[in-house]
Backbone as CSV, one residue per row, in Angstrom:
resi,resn,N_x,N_y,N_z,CA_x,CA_y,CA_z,C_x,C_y,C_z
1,UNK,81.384,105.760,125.956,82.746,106.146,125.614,82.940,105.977,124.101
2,UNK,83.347,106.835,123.259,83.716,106.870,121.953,84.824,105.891,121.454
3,UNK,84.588,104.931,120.241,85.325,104.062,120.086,85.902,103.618,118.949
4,UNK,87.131,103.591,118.883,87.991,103.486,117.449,88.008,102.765,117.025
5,UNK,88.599,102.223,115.549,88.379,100.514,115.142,89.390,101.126,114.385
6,UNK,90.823,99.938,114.158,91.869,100.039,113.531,92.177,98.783,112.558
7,UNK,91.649,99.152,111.535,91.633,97.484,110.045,92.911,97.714,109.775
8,UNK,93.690,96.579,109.554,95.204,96.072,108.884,94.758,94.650,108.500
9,UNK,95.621,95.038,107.220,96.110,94.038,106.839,97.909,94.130,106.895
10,UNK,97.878,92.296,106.682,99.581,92.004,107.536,99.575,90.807,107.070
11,UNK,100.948,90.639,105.990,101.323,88.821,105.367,102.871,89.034,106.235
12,UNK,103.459,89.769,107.169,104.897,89.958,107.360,104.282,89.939,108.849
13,UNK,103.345,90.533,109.615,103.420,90.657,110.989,103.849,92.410,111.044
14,UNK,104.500,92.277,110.113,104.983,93.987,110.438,103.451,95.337,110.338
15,UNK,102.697,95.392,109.513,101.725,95.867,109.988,100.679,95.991,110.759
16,UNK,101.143,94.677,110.869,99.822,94.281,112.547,100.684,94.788,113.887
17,UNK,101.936,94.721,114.177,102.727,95.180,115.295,102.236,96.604,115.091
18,UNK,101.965,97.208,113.812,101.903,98.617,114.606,100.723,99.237,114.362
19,UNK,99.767,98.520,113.863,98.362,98.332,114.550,97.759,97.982,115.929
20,UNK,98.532,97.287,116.194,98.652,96.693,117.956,99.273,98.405,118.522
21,UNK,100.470,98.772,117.685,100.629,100.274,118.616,99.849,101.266,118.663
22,UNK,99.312,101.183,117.473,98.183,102.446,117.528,97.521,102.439,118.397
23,UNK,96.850,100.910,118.807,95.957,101.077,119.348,96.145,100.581,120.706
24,UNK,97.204,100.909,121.158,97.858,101.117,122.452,98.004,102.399,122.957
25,UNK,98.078,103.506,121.826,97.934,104.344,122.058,96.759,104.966,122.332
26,UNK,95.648,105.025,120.593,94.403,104.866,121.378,93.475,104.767,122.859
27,UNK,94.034,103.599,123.372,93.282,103.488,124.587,94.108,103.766,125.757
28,UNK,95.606,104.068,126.023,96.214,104.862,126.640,95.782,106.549,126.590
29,UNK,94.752,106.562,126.104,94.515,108.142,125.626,92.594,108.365,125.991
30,UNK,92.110,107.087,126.276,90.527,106.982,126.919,89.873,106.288,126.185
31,UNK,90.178,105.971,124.884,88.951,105.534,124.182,89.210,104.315,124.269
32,UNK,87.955,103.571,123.838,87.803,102.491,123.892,88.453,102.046,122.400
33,UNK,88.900,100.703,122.058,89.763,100.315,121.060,89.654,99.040,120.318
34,UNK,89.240,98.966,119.155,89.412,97.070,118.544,90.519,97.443,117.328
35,UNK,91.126,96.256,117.624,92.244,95.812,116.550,91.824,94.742,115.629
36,UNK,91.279,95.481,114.308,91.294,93.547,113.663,91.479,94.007,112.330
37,UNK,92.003,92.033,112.043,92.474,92.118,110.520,91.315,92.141,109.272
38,UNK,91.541,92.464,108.238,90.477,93.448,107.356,90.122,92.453,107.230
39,UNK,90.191,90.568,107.339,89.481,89.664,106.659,88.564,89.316,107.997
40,UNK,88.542,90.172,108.996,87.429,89.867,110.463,86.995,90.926,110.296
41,UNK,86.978,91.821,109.995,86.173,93.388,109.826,84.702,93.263,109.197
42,UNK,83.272,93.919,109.561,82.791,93.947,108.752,82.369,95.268,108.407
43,UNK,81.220,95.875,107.702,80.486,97.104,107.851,79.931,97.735,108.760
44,UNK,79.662,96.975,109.242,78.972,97.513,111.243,80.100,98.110,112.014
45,UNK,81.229,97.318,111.831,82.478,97.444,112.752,82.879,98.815,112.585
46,UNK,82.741,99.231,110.997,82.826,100.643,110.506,81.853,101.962,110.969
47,UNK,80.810,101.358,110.406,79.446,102.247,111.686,79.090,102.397,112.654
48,UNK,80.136,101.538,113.600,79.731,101.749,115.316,81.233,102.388,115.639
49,UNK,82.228,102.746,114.850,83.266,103.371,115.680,83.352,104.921,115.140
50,UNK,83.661,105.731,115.878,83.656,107.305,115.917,85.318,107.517,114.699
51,UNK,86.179,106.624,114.827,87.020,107.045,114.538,87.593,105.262,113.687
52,UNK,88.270,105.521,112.327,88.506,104.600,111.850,89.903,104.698,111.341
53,UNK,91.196,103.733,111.913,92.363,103.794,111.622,92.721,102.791,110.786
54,UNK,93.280,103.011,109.403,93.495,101.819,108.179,95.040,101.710,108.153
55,UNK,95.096,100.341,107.950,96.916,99.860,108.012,96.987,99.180,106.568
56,UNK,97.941,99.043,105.836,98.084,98.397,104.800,99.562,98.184,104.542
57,UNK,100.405,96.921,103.965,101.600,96.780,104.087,101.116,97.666,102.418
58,UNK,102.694,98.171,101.767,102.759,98.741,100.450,102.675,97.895,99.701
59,UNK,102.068,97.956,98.639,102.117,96.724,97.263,101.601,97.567,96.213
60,UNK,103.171,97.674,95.416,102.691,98.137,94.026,102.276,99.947,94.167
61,UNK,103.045,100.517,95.781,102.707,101.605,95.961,101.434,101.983,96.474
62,UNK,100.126,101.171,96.650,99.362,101.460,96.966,98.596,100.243,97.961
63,UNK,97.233,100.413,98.417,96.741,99.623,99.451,97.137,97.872,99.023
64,UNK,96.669,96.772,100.137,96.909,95.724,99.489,95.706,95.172,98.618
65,UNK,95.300,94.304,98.179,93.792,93.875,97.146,93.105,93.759,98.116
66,UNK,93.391,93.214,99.615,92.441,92.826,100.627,91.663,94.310,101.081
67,UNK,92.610,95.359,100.891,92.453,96.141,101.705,91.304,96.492,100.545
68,UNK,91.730,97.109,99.112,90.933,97.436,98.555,89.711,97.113,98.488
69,UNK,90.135,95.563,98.428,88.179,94.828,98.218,87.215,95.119,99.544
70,UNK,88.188,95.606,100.749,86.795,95.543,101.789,86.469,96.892,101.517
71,UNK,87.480,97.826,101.381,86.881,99.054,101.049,85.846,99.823,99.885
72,UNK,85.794,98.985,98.698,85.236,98.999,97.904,83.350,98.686,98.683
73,UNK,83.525,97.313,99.425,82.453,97.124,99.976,81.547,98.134,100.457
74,UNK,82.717,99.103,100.959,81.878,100.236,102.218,80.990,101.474,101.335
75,UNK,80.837,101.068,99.825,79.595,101.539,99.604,78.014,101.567,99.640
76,UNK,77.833,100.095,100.589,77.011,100.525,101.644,77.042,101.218,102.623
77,UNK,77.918,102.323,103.100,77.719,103.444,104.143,77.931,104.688,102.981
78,UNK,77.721,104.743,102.007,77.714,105.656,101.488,76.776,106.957,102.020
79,UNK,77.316,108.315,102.047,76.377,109.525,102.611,74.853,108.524,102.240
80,UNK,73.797,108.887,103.286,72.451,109.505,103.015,71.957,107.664,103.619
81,UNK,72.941,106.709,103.699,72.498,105.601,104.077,72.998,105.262,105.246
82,UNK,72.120,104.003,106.193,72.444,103.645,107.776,73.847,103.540,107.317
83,UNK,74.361,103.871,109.177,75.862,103.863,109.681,76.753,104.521,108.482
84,UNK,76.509,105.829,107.955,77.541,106.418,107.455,78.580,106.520,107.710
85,UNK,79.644,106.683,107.177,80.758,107.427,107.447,80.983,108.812,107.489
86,UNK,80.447,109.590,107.416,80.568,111.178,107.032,80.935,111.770,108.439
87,UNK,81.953,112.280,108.267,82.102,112.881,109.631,83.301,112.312,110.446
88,UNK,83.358,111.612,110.585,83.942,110.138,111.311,85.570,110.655,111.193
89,UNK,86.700,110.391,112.269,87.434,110.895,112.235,88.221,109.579,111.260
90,UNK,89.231,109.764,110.482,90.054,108.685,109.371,91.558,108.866,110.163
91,UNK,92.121,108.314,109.511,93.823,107.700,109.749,94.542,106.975,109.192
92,UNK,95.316,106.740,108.603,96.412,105.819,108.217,98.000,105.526,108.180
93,UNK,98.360,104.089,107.712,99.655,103.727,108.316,99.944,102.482,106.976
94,UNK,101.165,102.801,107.191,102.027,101.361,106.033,103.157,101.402,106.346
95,UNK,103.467,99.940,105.915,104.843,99.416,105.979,105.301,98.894,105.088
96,UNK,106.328,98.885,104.262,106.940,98.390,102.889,108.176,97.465,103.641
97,UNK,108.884,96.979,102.556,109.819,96.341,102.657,111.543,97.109,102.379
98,UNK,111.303,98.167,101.923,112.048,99.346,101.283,111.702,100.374,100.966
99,UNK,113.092,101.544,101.165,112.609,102.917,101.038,112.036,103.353,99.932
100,UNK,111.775,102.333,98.937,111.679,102.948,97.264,110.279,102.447,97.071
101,UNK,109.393,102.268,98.430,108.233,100.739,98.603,107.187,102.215,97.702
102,UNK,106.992,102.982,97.950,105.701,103.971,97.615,104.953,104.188,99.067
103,UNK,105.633,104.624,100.140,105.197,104.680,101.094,103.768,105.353,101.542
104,UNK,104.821,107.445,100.616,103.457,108.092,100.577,102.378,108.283,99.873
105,UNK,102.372,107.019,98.711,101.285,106.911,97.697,100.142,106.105,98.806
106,UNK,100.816,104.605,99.062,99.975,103.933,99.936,99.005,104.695,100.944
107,UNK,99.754,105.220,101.470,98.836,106.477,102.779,97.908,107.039,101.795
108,UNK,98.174,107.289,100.657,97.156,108.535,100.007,95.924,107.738,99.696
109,UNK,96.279,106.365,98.704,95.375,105.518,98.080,94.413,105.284,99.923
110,UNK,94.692,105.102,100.854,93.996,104.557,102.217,93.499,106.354,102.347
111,UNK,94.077,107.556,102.814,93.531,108.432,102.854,92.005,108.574,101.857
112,UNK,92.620,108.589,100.370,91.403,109.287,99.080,90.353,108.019,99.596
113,UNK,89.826,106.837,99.918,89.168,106.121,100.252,88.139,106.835,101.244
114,UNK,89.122,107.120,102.565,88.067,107.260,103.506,87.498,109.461,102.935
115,UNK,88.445,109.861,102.578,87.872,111.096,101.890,86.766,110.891,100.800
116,UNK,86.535,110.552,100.419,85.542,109.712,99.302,84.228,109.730,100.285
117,UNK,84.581,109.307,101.486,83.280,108.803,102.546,82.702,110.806,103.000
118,UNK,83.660,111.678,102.824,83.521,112.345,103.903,84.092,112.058,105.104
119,UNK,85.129,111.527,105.566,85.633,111.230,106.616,86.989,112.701,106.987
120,UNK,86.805,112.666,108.217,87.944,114.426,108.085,89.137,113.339,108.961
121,UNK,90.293,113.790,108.336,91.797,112.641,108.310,92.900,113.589,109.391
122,UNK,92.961,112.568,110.374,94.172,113.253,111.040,95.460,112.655,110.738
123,UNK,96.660,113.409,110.620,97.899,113.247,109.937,98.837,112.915,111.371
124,UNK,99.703,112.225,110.983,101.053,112.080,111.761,101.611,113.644,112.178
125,UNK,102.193,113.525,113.512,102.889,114.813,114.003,103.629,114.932,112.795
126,UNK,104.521,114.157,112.535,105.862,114.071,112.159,105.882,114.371,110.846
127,UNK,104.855,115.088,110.177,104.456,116.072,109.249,104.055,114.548,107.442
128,UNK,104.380,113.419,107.837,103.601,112.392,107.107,101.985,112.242,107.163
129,UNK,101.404,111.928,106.107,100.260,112.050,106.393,99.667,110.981,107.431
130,UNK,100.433,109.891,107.960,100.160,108.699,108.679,101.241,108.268,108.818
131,UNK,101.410,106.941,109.820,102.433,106.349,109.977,103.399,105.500,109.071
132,UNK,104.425,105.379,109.166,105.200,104.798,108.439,106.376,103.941,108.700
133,UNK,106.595,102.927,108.510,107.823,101.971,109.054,108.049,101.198,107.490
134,UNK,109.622,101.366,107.084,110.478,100.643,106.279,110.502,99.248,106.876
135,UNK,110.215,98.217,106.656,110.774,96.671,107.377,110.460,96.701,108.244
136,UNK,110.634,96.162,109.341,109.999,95.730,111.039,109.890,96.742,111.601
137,UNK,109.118,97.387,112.069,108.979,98.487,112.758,109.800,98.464,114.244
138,UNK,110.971,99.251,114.436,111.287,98.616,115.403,110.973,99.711,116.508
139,UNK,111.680,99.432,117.884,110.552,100.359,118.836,110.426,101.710,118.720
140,UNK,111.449,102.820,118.277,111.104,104.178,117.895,109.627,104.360,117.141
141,UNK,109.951,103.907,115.906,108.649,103.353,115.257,107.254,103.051,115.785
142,UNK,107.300,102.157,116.858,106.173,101.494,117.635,106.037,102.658,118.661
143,UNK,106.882,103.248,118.745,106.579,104.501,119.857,106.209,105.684,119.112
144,UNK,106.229,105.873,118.337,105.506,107.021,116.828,104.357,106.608,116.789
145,UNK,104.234,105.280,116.462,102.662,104.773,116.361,101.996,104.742,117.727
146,UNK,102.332,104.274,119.062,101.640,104.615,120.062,101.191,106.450,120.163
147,UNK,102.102,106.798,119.803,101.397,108.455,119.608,100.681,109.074,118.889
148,UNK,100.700,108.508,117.098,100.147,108.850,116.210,98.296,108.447,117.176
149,UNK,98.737,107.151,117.903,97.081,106.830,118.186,96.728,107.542,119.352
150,UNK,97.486,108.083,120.509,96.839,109.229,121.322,96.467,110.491,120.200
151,UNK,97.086,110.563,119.047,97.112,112.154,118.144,95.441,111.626,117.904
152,UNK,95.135,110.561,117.225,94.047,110.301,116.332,92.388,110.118,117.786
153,UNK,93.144,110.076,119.024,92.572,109.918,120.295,91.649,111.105,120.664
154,UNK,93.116,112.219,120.311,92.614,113.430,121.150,91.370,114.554,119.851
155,UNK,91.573,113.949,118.772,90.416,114.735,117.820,89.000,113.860,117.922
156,UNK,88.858,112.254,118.426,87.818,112.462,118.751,87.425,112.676,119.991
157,UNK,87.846,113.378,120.702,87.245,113.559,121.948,87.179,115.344,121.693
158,UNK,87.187,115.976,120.694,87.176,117.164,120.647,85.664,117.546,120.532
């Protein structure tokens, strides 16, 4: 069974709640599913899943340092070396503290990352490039993100 891996980072709880939704959705949708925070993640975790969903609260408009530094790492899967990324379906999600947080920069800085890999990026219905919650995600929100992760479900099973 094909299997997703969804990295967040979370100092509020608020990006991990809807990392937990994604990937409720996710596996409400067949696939198999891990949730973990980017400081339990490693490179393998990246090369054994078909599909990779990135969470990051906003800071400064873009990913958090945690997020950056593991991603920086993943130039060991660079094309042409074991457990690539190329191919691999991408995703992303953030949460700020306010509407003025840089919501859709954050998504982009987590998007241009896994595009960098070759990774092909599925977008939010809701015409955002990924998910998004101002402050606590509350359940509308968590119910966007349970769908965004059947959306990110049904391209790898294509």
């Amino acid at each position: 069974m094909p299997k997703a891996l969804v990295v967040y980072d979370s100092e509020t709880g608020n990006t991990e709640k809807m990392a937990r939704a994604i990937g409720d959705g996710i596996k409400a949708a067949g696939l198999d599913v891990e949730v973990k925070h980017v400081d339990n993640t490693s490179l393998g975790d990246l090369a054994a899943a078909e599909a990779i969903v990135l969470g990051s609260p906003t800071y400064f408009s873009t990913m958090s340092g945690k997020m950056k530094a593991f991603f920086d790492k993943s130039i060991g899967l660079w094309p042409g070396k074991p457990g690539k990324l190329k191919d691999k379906i991408g995703a992303a999600f953030t949460s700020c503290g306010g509407g003025e947080g840089g919501n859709e920069t954050t998504l982009l800085s987590l998007i241009r990352a896994m595009l960098w890999h070759g990774m092909v990026i599925v977008g939010h219905q809701s015409g955002f490039s990924g998910a998004v919650s101002i402050g606590a995600p509350d359940e509308k929100r968590l119910a966007e993100c349970r769908q965004f992760g059947e959306r990110i479900a049904s391209f790898v099973k294509r």
